[in-house]
PDB file of N, CA, C and O in Angstrom, chain B, residues numbered from 101:
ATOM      1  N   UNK B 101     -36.431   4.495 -37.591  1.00  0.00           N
ATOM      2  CA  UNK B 101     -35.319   4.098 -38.409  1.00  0.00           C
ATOM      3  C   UNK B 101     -35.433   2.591 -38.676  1.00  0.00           C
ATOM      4  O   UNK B 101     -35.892   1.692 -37.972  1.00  0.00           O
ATOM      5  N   UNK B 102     -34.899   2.579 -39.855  1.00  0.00           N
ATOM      6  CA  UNK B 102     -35.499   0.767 -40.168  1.00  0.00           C
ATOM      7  C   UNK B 102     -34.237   0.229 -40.604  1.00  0.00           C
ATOM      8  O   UNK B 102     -33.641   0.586 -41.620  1.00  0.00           O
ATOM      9  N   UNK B 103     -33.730  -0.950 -39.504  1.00  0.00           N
ATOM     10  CA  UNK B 103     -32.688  -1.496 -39.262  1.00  0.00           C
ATOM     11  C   UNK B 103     -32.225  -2.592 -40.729  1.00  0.00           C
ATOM     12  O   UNK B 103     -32.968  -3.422 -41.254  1.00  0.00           O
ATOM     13  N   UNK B 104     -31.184  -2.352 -41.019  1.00  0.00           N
ATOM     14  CA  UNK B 104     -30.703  -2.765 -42.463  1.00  0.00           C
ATOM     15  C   UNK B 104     -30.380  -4.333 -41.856  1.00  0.00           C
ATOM     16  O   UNK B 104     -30.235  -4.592 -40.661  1.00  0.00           O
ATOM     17  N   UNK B 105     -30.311  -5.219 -42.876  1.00  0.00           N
ATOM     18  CA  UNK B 105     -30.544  -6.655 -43.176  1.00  0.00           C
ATOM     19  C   UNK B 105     -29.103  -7.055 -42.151  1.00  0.00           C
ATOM     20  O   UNK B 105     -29.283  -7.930 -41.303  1.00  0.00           O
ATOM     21  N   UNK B 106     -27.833  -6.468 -42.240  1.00  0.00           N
ATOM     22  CA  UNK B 106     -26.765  -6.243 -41.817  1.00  0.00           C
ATOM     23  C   UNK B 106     -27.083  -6.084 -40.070  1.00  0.00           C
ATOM     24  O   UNK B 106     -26.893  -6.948 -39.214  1.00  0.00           O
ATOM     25  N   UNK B 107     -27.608  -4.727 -39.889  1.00  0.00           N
ATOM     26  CA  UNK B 107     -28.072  -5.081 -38.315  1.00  0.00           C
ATOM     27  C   UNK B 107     -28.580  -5.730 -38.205  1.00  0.00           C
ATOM     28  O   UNK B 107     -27.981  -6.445 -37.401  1.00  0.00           O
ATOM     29  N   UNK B 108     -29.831  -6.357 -38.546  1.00  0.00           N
ATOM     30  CA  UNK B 108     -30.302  -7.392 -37.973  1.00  0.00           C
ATOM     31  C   UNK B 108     -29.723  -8.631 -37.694  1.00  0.00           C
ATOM     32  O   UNK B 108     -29.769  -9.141 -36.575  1.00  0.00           O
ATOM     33  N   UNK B 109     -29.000  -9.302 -38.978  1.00  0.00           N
ATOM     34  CA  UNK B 109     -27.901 -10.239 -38.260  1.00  0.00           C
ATOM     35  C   UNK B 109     -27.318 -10.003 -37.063  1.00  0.00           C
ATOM     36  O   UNK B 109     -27.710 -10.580 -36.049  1.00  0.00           O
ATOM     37  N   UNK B 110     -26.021  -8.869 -37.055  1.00  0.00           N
ATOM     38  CA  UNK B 110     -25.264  -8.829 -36.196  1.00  0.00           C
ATOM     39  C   UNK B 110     -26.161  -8.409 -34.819  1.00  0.00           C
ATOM     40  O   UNK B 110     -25.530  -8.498 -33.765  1.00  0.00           O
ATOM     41  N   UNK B 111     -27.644  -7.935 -34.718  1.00  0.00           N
ATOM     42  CA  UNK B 111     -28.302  -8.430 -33.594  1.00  0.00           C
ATOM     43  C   UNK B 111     -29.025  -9.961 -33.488  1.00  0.00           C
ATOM     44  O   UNK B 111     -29.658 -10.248 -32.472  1.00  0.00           O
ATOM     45  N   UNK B 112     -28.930 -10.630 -34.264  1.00  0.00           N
ATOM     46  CA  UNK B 112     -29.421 -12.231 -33.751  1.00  0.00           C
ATOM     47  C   UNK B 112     -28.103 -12.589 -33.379  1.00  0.00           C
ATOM     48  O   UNK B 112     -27.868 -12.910 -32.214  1.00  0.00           O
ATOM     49  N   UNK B 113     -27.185 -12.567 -34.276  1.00  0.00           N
ATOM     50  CA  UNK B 113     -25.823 -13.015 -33.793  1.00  0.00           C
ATOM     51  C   UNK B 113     -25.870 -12.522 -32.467  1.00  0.00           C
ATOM     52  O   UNK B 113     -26.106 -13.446 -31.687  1.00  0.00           O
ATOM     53  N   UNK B 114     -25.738 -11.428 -31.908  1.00  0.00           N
ATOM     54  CA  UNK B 114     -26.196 -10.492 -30.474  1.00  0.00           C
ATOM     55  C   UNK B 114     -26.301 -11.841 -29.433  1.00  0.00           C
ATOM     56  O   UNK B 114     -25.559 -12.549 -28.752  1.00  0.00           O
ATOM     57  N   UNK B 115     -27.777 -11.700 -29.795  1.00  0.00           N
ATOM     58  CA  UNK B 115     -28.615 -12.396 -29.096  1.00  0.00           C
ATOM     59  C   UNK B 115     -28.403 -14.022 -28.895  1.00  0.00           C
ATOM     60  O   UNK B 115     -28.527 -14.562 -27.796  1.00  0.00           O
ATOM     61  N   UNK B 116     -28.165 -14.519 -29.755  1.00  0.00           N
ATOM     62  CA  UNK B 116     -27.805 -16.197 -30.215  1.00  0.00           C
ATOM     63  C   UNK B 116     -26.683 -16.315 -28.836  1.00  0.00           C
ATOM     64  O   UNK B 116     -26.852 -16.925 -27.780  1.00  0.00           O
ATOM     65  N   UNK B 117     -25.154 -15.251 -29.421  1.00  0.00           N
ATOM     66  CA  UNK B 117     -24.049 -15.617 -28.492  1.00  0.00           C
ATOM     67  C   UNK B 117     -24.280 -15.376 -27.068  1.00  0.00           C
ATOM     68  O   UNK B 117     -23.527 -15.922 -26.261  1.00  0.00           O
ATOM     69  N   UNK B 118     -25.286 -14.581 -26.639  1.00  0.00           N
ATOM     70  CA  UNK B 118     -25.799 -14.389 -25.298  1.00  0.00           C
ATOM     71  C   UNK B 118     -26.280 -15.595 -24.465  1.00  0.00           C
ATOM     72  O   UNK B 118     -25.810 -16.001 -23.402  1.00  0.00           O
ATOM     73  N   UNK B 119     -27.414 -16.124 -25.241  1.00  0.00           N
ATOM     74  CA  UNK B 119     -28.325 -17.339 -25.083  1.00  0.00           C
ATOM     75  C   UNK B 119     -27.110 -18.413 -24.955  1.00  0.00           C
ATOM     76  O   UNK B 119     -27.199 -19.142 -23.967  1.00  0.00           O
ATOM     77  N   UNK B 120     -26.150 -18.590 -25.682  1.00  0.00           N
ATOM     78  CA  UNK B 120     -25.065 -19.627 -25.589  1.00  0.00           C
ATOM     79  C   UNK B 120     -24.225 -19.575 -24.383  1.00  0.00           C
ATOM     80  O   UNK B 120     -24.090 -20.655 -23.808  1.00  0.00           O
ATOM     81  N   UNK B 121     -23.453 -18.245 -23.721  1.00  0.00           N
ATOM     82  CA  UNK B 121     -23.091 -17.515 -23.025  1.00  0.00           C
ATOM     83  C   UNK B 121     -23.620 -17.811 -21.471  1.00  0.00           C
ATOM     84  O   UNK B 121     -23.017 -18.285 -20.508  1.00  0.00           O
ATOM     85  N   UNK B 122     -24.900 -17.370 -21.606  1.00  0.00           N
ATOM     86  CA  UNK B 122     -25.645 -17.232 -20.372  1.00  0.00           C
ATOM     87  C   UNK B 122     -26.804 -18.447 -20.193  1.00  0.00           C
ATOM     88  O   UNK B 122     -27.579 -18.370 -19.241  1.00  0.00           O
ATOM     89  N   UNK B 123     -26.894 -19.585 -21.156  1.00  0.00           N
ATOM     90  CA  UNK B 123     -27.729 -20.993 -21.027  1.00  0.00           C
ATOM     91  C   UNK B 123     -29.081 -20.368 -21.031  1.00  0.00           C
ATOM     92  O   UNK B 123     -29.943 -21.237 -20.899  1.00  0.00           O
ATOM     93  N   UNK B 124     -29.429 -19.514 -21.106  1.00  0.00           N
ATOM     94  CA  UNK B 124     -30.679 -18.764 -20.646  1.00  0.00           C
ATOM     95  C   UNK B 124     -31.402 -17.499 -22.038  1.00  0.00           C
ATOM     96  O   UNK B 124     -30.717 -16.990 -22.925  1.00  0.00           O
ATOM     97  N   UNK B 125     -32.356 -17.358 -21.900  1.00  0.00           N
ATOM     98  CA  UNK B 125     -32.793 -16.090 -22.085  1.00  0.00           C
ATOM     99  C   UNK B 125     -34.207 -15.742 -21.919  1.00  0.00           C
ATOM    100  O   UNK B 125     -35.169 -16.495 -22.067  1.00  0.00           O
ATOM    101  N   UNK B 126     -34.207 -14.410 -21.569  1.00  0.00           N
ATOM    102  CA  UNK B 126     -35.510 -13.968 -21.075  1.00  0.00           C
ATOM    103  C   UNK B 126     -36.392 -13.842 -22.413  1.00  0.00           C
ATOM    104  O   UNK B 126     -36.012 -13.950 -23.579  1.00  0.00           O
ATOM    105  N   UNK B 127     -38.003 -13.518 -21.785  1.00  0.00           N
ATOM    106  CA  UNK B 127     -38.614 -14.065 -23.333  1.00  0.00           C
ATOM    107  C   UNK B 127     -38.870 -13.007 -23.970  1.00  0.00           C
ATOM    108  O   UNK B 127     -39.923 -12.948 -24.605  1.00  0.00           O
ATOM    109  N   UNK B 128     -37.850 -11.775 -23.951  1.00  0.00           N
ATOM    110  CA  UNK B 128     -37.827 -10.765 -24.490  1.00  0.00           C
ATOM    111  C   UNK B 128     -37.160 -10.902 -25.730  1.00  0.00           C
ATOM    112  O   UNK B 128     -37.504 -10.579 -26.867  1.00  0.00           O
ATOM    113  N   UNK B 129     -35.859 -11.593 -25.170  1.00  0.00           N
ATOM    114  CA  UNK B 129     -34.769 -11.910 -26.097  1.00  0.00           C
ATOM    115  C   UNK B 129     -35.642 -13.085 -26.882  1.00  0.00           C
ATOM    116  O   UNK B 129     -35.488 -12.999 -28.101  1.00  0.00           O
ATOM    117  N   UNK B 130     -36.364 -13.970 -26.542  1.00  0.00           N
ATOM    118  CA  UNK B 130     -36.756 -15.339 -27.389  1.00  0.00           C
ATOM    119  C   UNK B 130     -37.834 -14.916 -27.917  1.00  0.00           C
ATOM    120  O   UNK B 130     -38.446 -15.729 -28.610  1.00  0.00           O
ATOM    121  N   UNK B 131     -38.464 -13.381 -27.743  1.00  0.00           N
ATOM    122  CA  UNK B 131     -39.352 -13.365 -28.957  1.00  0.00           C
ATOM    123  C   UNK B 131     -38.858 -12.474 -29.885  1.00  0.00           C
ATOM    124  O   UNK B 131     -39.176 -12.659 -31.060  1.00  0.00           O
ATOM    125  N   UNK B 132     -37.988 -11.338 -29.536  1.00  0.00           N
ATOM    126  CA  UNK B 132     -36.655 -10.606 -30.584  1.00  0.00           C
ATOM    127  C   UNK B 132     -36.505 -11.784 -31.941  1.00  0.00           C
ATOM    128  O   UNK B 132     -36.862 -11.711 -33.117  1.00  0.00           O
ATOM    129  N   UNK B 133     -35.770 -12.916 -31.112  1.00  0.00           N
ATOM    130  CA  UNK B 133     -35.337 -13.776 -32.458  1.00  0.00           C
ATOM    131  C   UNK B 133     -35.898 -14.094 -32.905  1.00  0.00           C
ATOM    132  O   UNK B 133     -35.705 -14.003 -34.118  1.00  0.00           O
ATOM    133  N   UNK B 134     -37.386 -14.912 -32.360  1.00  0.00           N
ATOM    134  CA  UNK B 134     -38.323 -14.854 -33.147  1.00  0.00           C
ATOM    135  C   UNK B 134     -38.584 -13.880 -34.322  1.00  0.00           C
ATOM    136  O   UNK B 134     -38.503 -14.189 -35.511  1.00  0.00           O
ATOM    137  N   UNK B 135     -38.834 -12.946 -33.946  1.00  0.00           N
ATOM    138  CA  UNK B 135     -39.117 -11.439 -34.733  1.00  0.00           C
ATOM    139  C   UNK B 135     -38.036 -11.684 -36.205  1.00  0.00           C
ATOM    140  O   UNK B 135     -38.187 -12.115 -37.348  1.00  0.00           O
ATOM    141  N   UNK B 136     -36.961 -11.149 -35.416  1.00  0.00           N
ATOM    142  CA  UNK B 136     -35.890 -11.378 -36.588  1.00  0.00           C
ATOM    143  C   UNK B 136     -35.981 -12.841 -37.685  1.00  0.00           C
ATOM    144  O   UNK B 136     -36.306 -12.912 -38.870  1.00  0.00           O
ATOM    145  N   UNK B 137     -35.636 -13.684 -36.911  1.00  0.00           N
ATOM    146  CA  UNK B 137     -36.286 -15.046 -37.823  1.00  0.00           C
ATOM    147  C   UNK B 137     -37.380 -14.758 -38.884  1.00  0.00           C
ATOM    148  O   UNK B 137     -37.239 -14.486 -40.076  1.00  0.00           O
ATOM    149  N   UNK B 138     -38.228 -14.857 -38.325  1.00  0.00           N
ATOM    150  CA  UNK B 138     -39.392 -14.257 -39.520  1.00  0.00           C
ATOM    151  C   UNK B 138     -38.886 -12.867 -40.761  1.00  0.00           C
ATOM    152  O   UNK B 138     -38.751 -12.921 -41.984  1.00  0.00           O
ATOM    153  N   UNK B 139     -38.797 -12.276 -40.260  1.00  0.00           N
ATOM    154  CA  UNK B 139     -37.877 -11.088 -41.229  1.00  0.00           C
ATOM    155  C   UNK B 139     -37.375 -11.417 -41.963  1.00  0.00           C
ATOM    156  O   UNK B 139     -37.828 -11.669 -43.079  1.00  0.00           O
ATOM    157  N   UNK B 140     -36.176 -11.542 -41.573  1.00  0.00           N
ATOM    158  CA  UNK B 140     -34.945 -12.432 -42.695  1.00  0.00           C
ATOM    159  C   UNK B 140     -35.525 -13.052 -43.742  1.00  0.00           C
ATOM    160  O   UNK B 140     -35.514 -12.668 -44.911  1.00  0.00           O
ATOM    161  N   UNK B 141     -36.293 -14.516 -43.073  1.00  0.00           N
ATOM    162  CA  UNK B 141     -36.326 -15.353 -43.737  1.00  0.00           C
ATOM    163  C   UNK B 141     -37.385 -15.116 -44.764  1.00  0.00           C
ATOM    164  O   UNK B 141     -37.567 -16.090 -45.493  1.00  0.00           O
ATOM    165  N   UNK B 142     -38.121 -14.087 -45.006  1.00  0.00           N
ATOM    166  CA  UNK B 142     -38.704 -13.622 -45.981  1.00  0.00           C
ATOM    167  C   UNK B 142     -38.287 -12.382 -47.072  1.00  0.00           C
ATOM    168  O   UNK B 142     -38.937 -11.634 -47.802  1.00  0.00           O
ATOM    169  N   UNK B 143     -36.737 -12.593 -46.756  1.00  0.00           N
ATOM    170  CA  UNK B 143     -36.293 -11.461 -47.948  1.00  0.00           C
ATOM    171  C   UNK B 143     -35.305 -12.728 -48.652  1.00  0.00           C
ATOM    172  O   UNK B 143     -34.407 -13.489 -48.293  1.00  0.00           O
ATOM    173  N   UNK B 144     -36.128 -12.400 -49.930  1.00  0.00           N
ATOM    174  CA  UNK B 144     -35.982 -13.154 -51.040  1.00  0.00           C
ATOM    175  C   UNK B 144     -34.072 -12.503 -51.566  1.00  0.00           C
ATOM    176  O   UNK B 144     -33.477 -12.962 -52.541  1.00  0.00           O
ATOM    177  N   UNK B 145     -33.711 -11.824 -50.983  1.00  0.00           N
ATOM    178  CA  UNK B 145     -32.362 -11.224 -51.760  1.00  0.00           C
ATOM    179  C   UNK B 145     -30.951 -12.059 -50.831  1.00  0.00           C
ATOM    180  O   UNK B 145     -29.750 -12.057 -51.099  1.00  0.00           O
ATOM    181  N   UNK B 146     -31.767 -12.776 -49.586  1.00  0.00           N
ATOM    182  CA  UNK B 146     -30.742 -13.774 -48.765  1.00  0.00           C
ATOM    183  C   UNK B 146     -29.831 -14.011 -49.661  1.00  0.00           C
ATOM    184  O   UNK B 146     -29.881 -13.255 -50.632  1.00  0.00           O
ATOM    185  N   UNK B 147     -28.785 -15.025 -49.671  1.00  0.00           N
ATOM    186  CA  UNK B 147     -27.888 -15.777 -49.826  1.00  0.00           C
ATOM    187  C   UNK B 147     -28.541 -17.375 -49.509  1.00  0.00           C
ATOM    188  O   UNK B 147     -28.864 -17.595 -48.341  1.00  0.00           O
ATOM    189  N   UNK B 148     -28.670 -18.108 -50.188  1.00  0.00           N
ATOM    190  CA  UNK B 148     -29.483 -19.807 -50.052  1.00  0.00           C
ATOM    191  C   UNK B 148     -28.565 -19.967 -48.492  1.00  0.00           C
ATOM    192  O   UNK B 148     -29.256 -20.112 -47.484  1.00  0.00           O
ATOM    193  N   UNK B 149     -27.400 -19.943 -48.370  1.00  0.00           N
ATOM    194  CA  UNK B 149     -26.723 -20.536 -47.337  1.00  0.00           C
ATOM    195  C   UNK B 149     -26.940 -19.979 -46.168  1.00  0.00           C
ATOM    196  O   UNK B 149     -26.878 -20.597 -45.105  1.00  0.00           O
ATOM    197  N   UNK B 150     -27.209 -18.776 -46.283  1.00  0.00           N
ATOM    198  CA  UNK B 150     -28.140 -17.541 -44.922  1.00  0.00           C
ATOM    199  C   UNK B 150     -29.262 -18.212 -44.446  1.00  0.00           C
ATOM    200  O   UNK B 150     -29.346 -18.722 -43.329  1.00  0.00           O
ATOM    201  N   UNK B 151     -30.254 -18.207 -45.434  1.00  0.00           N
ATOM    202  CA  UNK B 151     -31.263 -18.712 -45.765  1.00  0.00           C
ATOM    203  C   UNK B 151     -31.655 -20.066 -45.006  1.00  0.00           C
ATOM    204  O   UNK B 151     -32.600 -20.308 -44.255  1.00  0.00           O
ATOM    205  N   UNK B 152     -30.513 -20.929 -45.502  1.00  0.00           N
ATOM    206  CA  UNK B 152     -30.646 -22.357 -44.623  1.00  0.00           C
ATOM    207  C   UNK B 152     -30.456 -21.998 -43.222  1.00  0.00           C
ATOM    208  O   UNK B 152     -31.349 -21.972 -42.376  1.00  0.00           O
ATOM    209  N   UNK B 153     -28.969 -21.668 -43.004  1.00  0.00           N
ATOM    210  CA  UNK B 153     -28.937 -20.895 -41.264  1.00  0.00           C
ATOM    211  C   UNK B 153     -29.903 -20.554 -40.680  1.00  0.00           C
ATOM    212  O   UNK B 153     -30.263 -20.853 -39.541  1.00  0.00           O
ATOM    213  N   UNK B 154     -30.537 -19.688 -41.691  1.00  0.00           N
ATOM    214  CA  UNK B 154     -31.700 -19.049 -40.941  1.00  0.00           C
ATOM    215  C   UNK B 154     -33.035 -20.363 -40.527  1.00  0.00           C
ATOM    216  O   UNK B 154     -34.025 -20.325 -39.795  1.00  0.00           O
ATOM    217  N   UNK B 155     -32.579 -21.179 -41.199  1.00  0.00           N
ATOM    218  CA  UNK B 155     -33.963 -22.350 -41.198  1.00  0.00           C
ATOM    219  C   UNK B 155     -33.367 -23.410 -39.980  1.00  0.00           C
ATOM    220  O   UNK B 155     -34.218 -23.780 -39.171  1.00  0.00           O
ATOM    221  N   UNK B 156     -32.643 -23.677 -39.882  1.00  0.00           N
ATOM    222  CA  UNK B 156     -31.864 -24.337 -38.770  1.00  0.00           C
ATOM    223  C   UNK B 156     -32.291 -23.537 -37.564  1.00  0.00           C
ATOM    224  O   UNK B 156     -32.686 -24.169 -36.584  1.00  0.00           O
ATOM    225  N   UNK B 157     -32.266 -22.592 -37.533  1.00  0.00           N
ATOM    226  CA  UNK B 157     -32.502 -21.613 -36.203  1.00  0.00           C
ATOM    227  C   UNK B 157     -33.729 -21.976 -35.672  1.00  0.00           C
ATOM    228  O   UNK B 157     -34.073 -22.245 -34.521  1.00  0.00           O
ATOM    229  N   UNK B 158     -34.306 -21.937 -36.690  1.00  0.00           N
ATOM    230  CA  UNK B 158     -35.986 -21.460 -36.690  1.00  0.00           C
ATOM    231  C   UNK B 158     -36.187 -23.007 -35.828  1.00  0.00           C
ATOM    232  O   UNK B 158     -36.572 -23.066 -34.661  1.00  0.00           O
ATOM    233  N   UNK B 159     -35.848 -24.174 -36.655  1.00  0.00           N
ATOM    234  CA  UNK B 159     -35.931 -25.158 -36.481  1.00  0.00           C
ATOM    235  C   UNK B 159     -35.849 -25.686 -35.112  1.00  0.00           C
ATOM    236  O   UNK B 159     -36.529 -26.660 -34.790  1.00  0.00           O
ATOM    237  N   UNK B 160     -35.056 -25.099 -34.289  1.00  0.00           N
ATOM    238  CA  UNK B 160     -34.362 -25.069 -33.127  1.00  0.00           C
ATOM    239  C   UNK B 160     -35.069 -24.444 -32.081  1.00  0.00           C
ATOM    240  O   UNK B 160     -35.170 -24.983 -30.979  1.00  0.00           O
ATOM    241  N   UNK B 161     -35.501 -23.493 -32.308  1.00  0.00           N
ATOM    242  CA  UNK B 161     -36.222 -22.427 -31.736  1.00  0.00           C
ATOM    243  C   UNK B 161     -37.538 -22.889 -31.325  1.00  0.00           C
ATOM    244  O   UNK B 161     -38.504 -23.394 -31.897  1.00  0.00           O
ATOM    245  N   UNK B 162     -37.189 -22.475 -29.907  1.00  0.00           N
ATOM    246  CA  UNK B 162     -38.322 -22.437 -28.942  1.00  0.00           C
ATOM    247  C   UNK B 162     -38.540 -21.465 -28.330  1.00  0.00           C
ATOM    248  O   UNK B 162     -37.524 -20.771 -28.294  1.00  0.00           O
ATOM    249  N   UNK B 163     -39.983 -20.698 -27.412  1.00  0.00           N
ATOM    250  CA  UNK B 163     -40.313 -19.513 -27.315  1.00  0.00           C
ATOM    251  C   UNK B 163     -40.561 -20.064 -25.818  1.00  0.00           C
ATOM    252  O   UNK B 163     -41.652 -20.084 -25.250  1.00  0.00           O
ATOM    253  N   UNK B 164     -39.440 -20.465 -25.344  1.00  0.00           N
ATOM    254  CA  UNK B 164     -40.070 -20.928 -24.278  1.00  0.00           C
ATOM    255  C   UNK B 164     -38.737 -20.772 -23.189  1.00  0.00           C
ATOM    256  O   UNK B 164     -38.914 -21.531 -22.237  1.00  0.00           O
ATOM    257  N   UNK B 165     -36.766 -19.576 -23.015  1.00  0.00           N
ATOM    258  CA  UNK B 165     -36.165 -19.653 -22.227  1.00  0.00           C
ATOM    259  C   UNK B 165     -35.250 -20.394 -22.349  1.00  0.00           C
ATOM    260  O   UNK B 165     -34.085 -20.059 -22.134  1.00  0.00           O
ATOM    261  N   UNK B 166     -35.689 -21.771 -22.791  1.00  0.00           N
ATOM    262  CA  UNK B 166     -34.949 -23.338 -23.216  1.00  0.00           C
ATOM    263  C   UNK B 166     -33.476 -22.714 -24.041  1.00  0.00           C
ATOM    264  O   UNK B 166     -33.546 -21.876 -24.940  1.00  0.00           O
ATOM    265  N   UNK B 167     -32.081 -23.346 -23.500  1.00  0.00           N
ATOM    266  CA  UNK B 167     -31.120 -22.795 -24.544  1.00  0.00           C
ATOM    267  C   UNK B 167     -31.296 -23.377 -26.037  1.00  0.00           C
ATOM    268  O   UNK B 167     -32.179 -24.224 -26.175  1.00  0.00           O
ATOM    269  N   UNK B 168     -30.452 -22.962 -27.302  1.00  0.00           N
ATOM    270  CA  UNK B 168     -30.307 -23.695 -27.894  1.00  0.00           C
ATOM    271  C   UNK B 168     -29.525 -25.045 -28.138  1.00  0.00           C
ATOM    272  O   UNK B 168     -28.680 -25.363 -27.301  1.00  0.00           O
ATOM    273  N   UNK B 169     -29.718 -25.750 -29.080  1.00  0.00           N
ATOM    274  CA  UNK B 169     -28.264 -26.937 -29.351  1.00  0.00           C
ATOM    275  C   UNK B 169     -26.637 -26.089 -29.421  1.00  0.00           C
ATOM    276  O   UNK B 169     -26.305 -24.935 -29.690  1.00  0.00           O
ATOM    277  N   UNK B 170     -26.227 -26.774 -29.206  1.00  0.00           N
ATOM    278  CA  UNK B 170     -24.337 -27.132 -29.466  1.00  0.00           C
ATOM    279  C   UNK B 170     -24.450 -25.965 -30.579  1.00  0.00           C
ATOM    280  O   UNK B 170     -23.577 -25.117 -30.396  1.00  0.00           O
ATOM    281  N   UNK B 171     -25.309 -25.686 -31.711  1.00  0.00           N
ATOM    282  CA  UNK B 171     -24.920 -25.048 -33.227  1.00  0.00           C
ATOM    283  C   UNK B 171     -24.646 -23.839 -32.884  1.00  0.00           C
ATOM    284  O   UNK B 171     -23.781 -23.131 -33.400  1.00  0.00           O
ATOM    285  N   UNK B 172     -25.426 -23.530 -31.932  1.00  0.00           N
ATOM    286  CA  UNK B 172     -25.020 -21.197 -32.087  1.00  0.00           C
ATOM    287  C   UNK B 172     -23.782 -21.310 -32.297  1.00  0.00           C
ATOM    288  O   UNK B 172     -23.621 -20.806 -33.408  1.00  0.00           O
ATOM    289  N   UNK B 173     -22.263 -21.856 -31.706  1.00  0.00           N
ATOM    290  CA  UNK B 173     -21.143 -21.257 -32.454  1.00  0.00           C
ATOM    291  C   UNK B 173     -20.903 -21.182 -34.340  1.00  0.00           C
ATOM    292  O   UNK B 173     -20.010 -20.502 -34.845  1.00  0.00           O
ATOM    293  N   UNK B 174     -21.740 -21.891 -35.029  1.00  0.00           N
ATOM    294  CA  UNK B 174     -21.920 -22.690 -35.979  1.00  0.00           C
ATOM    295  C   UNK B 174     -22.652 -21.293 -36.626  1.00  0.00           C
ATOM    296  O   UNK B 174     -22.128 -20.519 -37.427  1.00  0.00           O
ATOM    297  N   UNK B 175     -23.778 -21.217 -36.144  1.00  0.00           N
ATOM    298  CA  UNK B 175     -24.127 -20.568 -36.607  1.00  0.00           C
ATOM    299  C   UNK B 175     -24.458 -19.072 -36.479  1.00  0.00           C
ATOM    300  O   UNK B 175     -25.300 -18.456 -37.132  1.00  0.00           O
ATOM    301  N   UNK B 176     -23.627 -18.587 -35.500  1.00  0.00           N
ATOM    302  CA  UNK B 176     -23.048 -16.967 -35.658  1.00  0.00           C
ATOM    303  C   UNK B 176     -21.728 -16.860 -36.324  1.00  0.00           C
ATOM    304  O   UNK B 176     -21.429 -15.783 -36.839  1.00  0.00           O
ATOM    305  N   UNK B 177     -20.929 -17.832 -36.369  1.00  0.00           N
ATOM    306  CA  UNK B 177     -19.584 -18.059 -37.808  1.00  0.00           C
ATOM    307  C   UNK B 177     -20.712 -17.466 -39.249  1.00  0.00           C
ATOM    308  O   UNK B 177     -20.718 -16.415 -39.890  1.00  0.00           O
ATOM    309  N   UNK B 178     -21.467 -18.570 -39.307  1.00  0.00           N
ATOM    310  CA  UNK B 178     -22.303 -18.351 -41.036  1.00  0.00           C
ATOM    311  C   UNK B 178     -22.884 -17.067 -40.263  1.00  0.00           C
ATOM    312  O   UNK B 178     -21.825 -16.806 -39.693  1.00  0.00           O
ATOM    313  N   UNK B 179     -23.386 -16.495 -40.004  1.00  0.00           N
ATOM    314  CA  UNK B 179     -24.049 -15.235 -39.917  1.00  0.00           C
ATOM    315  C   UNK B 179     -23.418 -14.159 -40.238  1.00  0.00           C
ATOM    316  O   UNK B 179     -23.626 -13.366 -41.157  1.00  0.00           O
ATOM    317  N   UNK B 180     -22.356 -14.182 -39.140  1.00  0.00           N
ATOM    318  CA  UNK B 180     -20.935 -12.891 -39.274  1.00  0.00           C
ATOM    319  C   UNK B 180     -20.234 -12.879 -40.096  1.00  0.00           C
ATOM    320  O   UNK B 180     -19.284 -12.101 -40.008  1.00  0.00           O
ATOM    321  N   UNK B 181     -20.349 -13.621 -41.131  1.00  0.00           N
ATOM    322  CA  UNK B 181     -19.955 -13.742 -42.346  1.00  0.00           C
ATOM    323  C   UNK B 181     -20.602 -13.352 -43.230  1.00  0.00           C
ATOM    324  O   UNK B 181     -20.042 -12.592 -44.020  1.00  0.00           O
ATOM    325  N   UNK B 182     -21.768 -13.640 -43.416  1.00  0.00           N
ATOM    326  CA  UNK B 182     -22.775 -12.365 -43.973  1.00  0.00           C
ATOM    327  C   UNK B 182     -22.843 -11.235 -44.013  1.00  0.00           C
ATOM    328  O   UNK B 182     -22.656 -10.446 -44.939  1.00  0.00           O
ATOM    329  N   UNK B 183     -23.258 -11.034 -42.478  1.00  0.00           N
ATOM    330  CA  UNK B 183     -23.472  -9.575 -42.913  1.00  0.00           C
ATOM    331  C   UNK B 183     -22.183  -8.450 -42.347  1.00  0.00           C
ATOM    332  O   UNK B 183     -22.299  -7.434 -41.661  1.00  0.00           O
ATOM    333  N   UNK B 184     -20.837  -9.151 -42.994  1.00  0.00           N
ATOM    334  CA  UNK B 184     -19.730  -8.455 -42.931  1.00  0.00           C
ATOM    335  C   UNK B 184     -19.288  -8.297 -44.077  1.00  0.00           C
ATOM    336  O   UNK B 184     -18.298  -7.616 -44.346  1.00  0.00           O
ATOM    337  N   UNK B 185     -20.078  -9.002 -44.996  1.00  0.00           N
ATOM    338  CA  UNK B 185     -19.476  -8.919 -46.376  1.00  0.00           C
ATOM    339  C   UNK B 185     -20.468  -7.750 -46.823  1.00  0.00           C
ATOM    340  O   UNK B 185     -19.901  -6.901 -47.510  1.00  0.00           O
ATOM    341  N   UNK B 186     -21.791  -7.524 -46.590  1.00  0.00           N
ATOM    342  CA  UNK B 186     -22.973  -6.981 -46.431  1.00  0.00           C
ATOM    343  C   UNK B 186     -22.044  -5.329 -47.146  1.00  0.00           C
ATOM    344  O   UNK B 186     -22.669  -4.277 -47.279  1.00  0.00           O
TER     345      UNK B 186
END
């Protein structure tokens, strides 16, 4: 089954508020977002403002456990907003 643009947000969102949550994540979860990151950010039908979110992430993103910055609340707001309108 091939997870619609909609799940996939609301699983990075998932994952993001976890990592924020728990300061941590295993590198199951940090290569998931990875995964997703890449995805997304190659469907041309985004929203520019998704799009940027999605580039901020990326930006941020390390494959290495490390939490993220201060932004995950920031940026699971712009996410869940997406793909609720979705």
């Amino acid at each position: 089954m091939t997870l619609s643009n909609s799940h996939k947000l609301q699983l990075l969102c998932d994952l993001l508020q976890n990592q924020s949550d728990e300061q941590y994540m295993t590198d199951g979860e940090a290569h998931q977002i990875d995964r997703l990151l890449q995805t997304l950010s190659r469907d041309t039908n985004l929203s520019p403002s998704l799009l940027q979110t999605l580039q901020h992430i990326q930006e941020n993103h390390q494959l290495d456990n490390r939490p993220f910055s201060n932004d995950v609340s920031e940026w699971v707001i712009s996410l869940s907003s997406d793909y609720t309108t979705e």
